[in-house]
C-alpha positions as CSV (number, residue, x, y, z in Angstrom):
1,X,163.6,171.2,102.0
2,X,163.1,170.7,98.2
3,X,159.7,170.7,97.0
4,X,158.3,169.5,93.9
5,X,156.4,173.2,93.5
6,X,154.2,176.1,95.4
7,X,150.5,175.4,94.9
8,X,148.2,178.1,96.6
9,X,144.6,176.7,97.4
10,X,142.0,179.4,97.2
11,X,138.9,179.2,99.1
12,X,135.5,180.4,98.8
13,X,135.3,181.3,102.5
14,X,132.3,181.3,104.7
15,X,130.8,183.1,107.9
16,X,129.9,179.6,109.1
17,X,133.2,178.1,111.0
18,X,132.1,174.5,110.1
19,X,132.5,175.4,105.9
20,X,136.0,176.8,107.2
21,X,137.1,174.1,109.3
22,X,135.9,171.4,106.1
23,X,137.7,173.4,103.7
24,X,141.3,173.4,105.9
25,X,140.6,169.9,106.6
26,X,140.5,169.0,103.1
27,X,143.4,170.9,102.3
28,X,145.4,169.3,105.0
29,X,144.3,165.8,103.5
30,X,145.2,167.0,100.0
31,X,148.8,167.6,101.7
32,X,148.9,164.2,102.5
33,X,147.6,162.6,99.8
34,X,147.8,164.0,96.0
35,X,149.6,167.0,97.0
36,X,152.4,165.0,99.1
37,X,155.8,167.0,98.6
38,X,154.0,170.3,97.4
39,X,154.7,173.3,99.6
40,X,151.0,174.0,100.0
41,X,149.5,177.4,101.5
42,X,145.6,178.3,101.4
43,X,143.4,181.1,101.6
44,X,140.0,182.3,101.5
45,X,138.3,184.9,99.2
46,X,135.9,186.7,101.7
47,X,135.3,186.5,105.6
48,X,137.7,184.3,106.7
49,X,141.7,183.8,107.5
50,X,144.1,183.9,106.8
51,X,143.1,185.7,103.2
52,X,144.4,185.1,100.3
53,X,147.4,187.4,99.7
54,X,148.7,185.8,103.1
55,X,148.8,182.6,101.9
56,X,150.9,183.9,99.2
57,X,153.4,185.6,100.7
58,X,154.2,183.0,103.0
59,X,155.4,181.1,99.6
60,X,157.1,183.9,98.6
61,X,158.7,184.1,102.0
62,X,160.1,180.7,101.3
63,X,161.6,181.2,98.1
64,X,159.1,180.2,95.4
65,X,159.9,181.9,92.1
66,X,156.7,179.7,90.8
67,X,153.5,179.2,92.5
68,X,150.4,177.2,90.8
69,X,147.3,178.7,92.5
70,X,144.1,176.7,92.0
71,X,140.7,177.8,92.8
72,X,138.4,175.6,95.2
73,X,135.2,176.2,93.7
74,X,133.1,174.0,91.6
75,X,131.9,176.6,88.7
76,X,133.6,179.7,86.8
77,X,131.4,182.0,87.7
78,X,132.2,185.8,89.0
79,X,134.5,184.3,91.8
80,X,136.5,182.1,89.6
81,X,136.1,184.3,86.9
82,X,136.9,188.0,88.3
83,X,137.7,187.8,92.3
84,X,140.3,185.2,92.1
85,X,142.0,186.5,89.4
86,X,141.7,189.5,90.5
87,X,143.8,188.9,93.6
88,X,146.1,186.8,91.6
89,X,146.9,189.0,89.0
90,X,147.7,192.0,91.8
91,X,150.0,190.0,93.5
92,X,152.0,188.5,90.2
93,X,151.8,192.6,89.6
94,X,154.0,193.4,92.9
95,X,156.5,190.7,92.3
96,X,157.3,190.5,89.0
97,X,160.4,188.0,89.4
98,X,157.8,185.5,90.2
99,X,155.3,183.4,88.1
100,X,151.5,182.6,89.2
101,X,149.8,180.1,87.4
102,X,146.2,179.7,87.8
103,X,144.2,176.8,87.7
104,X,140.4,176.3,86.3
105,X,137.3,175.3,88.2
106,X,136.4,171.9,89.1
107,X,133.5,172.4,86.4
108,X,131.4,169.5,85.3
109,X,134.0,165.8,85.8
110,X,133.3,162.3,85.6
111,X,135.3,162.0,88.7
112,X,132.7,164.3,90.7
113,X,129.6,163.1,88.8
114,X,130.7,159.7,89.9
115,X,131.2,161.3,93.8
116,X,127.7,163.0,93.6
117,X,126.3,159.8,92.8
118,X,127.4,159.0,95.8
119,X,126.5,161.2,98.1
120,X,123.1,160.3,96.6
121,X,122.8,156.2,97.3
122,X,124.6,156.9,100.6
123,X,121.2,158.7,101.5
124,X,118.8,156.0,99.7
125,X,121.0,153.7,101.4
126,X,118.4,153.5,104.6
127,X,115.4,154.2,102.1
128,X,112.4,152.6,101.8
129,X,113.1,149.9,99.2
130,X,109.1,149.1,98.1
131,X,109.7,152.9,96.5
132,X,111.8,152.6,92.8
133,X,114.0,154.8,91.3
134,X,110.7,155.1,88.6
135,X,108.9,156.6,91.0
136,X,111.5,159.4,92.5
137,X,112.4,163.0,91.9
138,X,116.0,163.8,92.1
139,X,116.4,167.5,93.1
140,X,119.3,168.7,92.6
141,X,120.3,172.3,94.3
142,X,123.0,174.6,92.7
143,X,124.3,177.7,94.6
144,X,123.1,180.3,92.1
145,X,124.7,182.8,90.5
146,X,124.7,185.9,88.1
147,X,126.5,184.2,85.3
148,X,124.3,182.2,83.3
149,X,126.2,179.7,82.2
150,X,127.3,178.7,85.7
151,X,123.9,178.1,86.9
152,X,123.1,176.3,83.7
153,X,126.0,173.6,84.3
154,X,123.8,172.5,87.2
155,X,121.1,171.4,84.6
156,X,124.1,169.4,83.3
157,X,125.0,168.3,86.1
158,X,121.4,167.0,87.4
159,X,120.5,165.5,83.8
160,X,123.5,163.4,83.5
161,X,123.0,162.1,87.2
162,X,119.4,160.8,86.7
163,X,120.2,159.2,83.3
164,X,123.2,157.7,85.0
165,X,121.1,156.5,88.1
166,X,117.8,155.7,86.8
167,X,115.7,158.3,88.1
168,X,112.3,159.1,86.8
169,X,112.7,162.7,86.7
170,X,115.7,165.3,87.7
171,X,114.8,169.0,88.6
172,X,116.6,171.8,90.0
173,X,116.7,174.7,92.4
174,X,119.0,177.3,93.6
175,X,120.0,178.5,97.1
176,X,120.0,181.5,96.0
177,X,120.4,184.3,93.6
178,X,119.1,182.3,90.7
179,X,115.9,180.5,90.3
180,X,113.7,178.7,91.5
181,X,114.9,179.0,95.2
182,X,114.5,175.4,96.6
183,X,111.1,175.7,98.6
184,X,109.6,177.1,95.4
185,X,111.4,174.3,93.2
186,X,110.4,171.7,95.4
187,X,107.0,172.9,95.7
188,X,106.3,172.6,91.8
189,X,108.0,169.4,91.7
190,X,105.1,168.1,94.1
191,X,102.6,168.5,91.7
192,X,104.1,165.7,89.1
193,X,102.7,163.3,91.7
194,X,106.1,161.0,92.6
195,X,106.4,159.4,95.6
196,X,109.9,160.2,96.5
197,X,111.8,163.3,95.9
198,X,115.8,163.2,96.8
199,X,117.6,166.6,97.6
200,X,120.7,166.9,96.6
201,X,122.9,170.0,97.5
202,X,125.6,170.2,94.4
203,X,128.2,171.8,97.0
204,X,131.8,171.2,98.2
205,X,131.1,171.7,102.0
206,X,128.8,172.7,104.7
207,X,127.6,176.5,105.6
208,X,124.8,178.5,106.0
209,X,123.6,178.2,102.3
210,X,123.5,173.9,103.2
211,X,121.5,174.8,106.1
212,X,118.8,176.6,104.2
213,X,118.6,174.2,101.7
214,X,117.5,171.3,103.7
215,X,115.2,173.7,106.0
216,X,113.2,174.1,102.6
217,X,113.1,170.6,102.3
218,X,112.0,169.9,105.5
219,X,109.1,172.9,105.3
220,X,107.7,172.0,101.9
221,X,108.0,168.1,103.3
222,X,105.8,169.1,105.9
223,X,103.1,169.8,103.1
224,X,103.2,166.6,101.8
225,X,103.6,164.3,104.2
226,X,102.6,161.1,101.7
227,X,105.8,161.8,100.1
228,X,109.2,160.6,101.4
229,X,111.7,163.5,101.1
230,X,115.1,162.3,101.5
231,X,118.5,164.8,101.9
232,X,121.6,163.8,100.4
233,X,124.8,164.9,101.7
234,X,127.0,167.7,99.4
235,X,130.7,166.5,98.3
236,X,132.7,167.5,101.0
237,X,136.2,165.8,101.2
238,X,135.0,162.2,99.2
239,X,138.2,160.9,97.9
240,X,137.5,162.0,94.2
241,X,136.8,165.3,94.8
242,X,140.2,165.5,95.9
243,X,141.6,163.4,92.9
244,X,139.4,166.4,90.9
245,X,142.2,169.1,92.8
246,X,145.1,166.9,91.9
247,X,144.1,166.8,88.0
248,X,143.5,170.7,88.1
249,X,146.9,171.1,89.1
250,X,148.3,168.9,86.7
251,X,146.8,170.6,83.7
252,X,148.4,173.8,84.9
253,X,151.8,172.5,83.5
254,X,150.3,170.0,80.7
255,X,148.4,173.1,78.6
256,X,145.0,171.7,79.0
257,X,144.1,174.5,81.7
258,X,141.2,175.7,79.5
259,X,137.9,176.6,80.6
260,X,134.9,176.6,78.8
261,X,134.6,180.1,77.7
262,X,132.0,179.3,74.6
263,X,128.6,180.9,76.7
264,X,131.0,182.9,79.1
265,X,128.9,186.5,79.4
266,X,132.4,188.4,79.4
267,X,133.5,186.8,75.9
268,X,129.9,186.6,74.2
269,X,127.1,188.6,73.8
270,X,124.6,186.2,76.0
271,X,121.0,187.1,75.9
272,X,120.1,189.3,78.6
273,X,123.6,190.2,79.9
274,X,124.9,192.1,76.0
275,X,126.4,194.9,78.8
276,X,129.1,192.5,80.0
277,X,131.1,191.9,77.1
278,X,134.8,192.6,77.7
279,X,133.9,194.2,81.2
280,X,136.7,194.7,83.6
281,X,138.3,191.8,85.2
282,X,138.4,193.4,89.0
283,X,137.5,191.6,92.6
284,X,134.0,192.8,94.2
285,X,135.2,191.3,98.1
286,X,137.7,193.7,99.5
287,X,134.7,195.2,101.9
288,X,134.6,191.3,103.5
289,X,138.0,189.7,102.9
290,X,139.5,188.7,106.7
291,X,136.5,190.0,108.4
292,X,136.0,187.1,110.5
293,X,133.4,184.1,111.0
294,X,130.1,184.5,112.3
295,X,132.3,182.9,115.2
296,X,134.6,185.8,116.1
297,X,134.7,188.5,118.4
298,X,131.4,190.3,117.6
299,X,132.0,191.4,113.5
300,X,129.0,192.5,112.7
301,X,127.9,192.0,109.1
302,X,125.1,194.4,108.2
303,X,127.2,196.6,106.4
304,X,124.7,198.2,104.6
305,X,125.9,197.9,101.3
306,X,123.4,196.5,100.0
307,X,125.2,193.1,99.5
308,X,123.6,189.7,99.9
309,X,126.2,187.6,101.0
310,X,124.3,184.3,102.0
311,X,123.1,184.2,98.4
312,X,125.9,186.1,96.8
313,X,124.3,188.7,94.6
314,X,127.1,190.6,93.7
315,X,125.3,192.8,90.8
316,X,128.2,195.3,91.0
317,X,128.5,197.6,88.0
318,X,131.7,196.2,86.3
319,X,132.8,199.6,84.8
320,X,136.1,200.4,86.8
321,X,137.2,202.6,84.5
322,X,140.4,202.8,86.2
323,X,141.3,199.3,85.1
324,X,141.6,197.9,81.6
325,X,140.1,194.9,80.2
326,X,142.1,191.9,81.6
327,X,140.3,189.0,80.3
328,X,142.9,187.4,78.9
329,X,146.0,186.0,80.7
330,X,144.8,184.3,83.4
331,X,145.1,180.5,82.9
332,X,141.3,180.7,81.0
């Protein structure tokens, strides 16, 4: 069969089978949608299968001398940044006769601003309608991360979504990692005095992290019970998020496959992270690639590593002195 070209689709990966089973779904969409005459293969970056280096040799298996790999995440932070490229770059390393291309984030698109919003007036949809947008709180919940300008793009994110929508005030939480955690965040929020607060989880798809978000929403609603807390539902599959994918890939091959490296902590001295400058560009997630789901046959995950994988904490000290520098050739 002749394809059009080899794109490799790299997920996050979960212990939660749900955030597995929406990611594969998606892809299989993407397959028959924007991706239609692609040889497509996916993989996943920690727990589940198939991992990532499966997913490519199965396209080198079937001939590819060029594959376009493109990252299923919605920031560039240490997974877009490091671990993906990490596993990228080792690959292109063992087969030299063939080219890998990789793709840039999702980052911060009209397309999925326009698919937040949503997400956000499906869950008003049923609201109580004597309650204005004047008189609501839009939360919006990133994942958190150690990168700094990562979790700052969900300040973006939430500002241009209550401008856009007419929302009295936007604030925002994290999951984890970074704060405020959402309980905390919601709990301060409650003391501006609005009658609604809307929480929305800025995520691609369901999991564990999802989960704990709207438990924090339903204990600090609890607290207040004058207050109408309403939960939005993250991206998931909506129809632009996929037309998001679609325009990654073509900017692979069009040279506009930039990201925004201007407050990225391994270019620029950023305050409070000086020590990361030109650290090496290595993967942190070989101790959980393939491990299984929370699912499988008894995996246990108290490795006692010290590790937070629901919140991702992955404070690893970059120095692999064994590796050089390799910030620099990797489609960013």
């Amino acid at each position: 069969m002749s394809y059009k070209g080899a794109v490799m689709i790299c997920g996050h990966g979960s212990r939660d089978e749900r955030a597995v089973s929406q990611f594969n779904a998606m892809v299989e969409k993407m397959k028959q949608t924007h991706l239609a005459g692609y040889d497509v293969e996916s993989g996943f970056l920690e727990f589940a299968h198939p991992i990532l280096r499966d997913g490519f040799e199965k396209l080198k298996a079937r001939g590819h001398k060029k594959i376009h790999a493109l990252p299923g995440m919605l920031f560039a932070a240490g997974h877009v940044k490091n671990d993906l490229p990490s596993e990228v770059n080792n690959f292109a390393h063992a087969n030299p006769d063939i080219e890998v291309k990789y793709g840039r984030d999702l980052a911060i698109d009209p397309k999925l601003l326009k698919a937040s919003a949503d997400r956000i007036e499906e869950a008003l949809a049923g609201a109580d309608d004597s309650i204005s947008r004047k008189e609501t709180l839009l939360m919006v919940v990133g994942r958190g991360t150690n990168d700094p300008d990562a979790n700052a793009n969900v300040y973006k994110v939430a500002r241009m979504l209550q401008e856009g929508m007419g929302f009295a005030r936007v604030e925002i939480s994290y999951s984890g990692v970074a704060h405020p955690r959402v309980n905390a965040g919601l709990r301060e929020a409650m003391k501006l005095g609005y009658k609604r607060v809307v929480v929305f989880p800025y995520f691609l798809f369901v999991g564990i992290l999802i989960d704990r978000i709207y438990d924090h929403a339903d204990e600090v609603a609890g607290e207040f019970p004058d207050v109408e807390f309403i939960k939005a539902s993250y991206l998931s599959d909506h129809p632009l998020v996929l037309e998001s994918f679609a325009e990654r890939l073509a900017e692979i091959d069009s040279g506009d496959n930039n990201m925004n490296c201007q407050l990225c902590k391994y270019r620029e001295q950023i305050i409070g992270y000086e020590d990361d400058v030109a650290t090496p560009q290595v993967g942190h997630h070989h101790h959980v690639m393939g491990i299984g789901t929370d699912g499988g046959h008894g995996h246990s995950h108290g490795h006692g590593h010290g590790h937070s994988h629901d919140h991702h904490d992955h404070s690893h000290d970059h120095h692999d002195h064994d590796h050089p520098p390799a910030h620099k050739a990797t489609g960013s």
